[in-house]
N, C-alpha and C positions, 0 to 999 in steps of 0.2 A: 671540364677536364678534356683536354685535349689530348689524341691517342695520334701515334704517331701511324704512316701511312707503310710505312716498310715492314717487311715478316719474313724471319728467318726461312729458306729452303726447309729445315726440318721442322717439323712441327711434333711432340711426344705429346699427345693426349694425356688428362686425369685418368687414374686406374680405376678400374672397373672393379665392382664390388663382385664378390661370390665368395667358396673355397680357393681359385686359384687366380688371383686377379692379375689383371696387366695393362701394357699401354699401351693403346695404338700408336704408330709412326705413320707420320706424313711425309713425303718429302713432293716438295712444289704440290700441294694440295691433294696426291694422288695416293691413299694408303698403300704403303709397302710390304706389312706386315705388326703383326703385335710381340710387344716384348715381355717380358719378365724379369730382365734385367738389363743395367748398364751395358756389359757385352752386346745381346742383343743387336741396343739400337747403334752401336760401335759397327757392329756387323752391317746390319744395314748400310748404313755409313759407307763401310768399305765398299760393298758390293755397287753400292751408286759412283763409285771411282773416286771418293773422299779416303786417301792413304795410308795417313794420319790424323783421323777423324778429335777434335778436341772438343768432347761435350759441355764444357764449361763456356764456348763461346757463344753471347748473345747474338752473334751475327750470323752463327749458323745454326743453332737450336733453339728453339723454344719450349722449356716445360712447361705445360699445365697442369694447375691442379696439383702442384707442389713440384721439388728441385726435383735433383735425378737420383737424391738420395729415396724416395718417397715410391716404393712401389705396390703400397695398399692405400685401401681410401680411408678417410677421415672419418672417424667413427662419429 
């Protein structure tokens, strides 16, 4: 199988297990901070000068470890 060479600027992490879990954000490889929610990484977003941040793009996000609907881990 062949994986392709390109990787969104964002990167959202699998969520962390515990009581209060979340996802790390990357953006260009550099952790920005952790989310909790959809806003959150939108924030982030903004704050990196993305204006109109669209989380549903593969070319600028990538979730792991499930969509951006998914902010607990898989039992």
């Amino acid at each position: 199988m062949s994986r392709d060479i390109f990787h969104p600027p964002v990167v959202v992490r699998a969520p962390t297990k515990g009581a209060r879990p979340y996802r790390r954000v990357e953006i260009y490889g550099r952790l920005v901070g952790k989310a909790t929610g959809e806003a959150d990484v939108a924030e982030y977003l903004r704050q990196a000068g993305v204006e109109d941040p669209d989380l549903d793009d593969p070319e600028l996000v990538e979730w792991l470890g499930g969509g951006r609907a998914v902010w607990a881990p898989a039992e």
